[in-house]
MARVO-431987 format. One line per field, with one value per residue (C-alpha): residue in one letter; chain; x, z, y. Coordinates in Angstrom, 2 decimals. Each point is the difference from the previous one (the first is absolute). Last residue first. Example, Ala and Ser with C-alpha at 12.3 -4.5 7.8 and 13.67 -1.06 7.14 Angstrom:
residues 2
code: c(S A) $
unit: c(A A) $
u: c(13.67 -1.37) $
w: c(7.14 0.66) $
v: c(-1.06 -3.44) $
//
This chain:
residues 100
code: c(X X X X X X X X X X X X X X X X X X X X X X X X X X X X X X X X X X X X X X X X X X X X X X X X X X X X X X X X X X X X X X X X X X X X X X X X X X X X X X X X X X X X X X X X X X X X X X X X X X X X) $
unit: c(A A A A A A A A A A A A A A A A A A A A A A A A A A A A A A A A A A A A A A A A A A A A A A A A A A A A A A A A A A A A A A A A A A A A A A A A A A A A A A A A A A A A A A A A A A A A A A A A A A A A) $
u: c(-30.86 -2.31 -2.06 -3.65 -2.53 -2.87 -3.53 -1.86 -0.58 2.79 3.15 0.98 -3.50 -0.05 -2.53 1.13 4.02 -2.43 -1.75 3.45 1.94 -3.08 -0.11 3.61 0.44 -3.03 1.37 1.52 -3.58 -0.73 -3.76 -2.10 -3.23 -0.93 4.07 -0.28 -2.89 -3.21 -2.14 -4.08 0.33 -0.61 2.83 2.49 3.25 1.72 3.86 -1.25 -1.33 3.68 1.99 -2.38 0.70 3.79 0.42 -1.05 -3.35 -2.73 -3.51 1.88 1.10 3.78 -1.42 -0.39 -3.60 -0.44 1.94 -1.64 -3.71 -2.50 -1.12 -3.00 -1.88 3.46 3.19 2.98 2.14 0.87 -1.52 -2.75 0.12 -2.37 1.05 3.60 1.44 0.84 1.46 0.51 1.16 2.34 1.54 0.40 2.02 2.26 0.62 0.91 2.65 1.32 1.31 -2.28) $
w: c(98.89 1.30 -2.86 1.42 -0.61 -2.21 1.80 -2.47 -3.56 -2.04 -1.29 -3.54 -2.18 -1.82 2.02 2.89 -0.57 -1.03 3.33 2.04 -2.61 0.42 3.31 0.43 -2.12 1.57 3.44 -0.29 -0.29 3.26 0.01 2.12 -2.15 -0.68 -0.77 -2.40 -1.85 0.47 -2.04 -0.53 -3.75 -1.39 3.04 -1.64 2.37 -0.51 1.06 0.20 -3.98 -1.16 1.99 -2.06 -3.29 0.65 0.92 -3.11 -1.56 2.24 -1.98 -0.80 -3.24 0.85 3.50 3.22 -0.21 -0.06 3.26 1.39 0.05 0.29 3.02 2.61 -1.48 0.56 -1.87 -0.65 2.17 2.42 2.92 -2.04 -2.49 2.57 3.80 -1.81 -0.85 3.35 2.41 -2.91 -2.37 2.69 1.42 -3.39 -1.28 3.21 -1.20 -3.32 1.48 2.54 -2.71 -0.75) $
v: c(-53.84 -3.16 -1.36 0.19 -3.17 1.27 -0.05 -1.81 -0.01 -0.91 2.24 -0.73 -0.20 2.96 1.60 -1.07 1.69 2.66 0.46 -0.23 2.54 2.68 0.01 0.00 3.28 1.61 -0.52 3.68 1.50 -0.71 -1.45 1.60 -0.70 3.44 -0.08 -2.66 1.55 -1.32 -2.44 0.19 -0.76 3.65 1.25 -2.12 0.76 2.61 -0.99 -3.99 0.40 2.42 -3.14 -2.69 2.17 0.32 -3.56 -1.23 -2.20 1.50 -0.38 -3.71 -1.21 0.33 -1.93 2.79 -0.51 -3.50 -0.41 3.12 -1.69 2.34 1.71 0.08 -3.58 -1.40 -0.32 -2.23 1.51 -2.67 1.51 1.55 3.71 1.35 -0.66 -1.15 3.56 1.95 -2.57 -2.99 1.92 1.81 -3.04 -1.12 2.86 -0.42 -3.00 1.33 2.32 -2.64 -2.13 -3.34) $
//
């Protein structure tokens, strides 16, 4: 995967994965971001899971990104990694880095 999306991983799994799970599929914390960023999902496009991480869901116990510490510029590749697993292309896993 391009540096951009790894870099999306790193931060899933540094700011994301102590709720949502290592693999994002959930946990008893948060619910399972592969399910919610399908068309039929409560996150279907990348605007509406950037506007969620920019304000977080305060009514579900969720912080905004930069509560969190979460640079605002890794949003893209945040977003890019978890759907690339929500649709099924990238695998669980720490993703092996594409040099470039």
């Amino acid at each position: 995967m391009d540096a951009v999306v790894y870099d999306g991983w790193k931060q899933y799994f540094l700011q994301c994965s102590r709720c949502h799970g290592e693999d994002a599929n959930g946990s008893s914390f948060g619910p399972s971001l592969l399910i919610a960023l399908k068309p039929d999902g409560s996150v279907p496009t990348q605007d509406e899971f950037v506007n969620v991480l920019i304000h977080g869901r305060r009514d579900k116990g969720m912080p905004s990104a930069a509560t969190m510490g979460l640079d605002e510029s890794f949003l893209p590749g945040l977003y890019q990694y978890l759907k690339g697993r929500s649709d099924g292309v990238l695998r669980a896993g720490r993703p092996a880095r594409r040099s470039g």
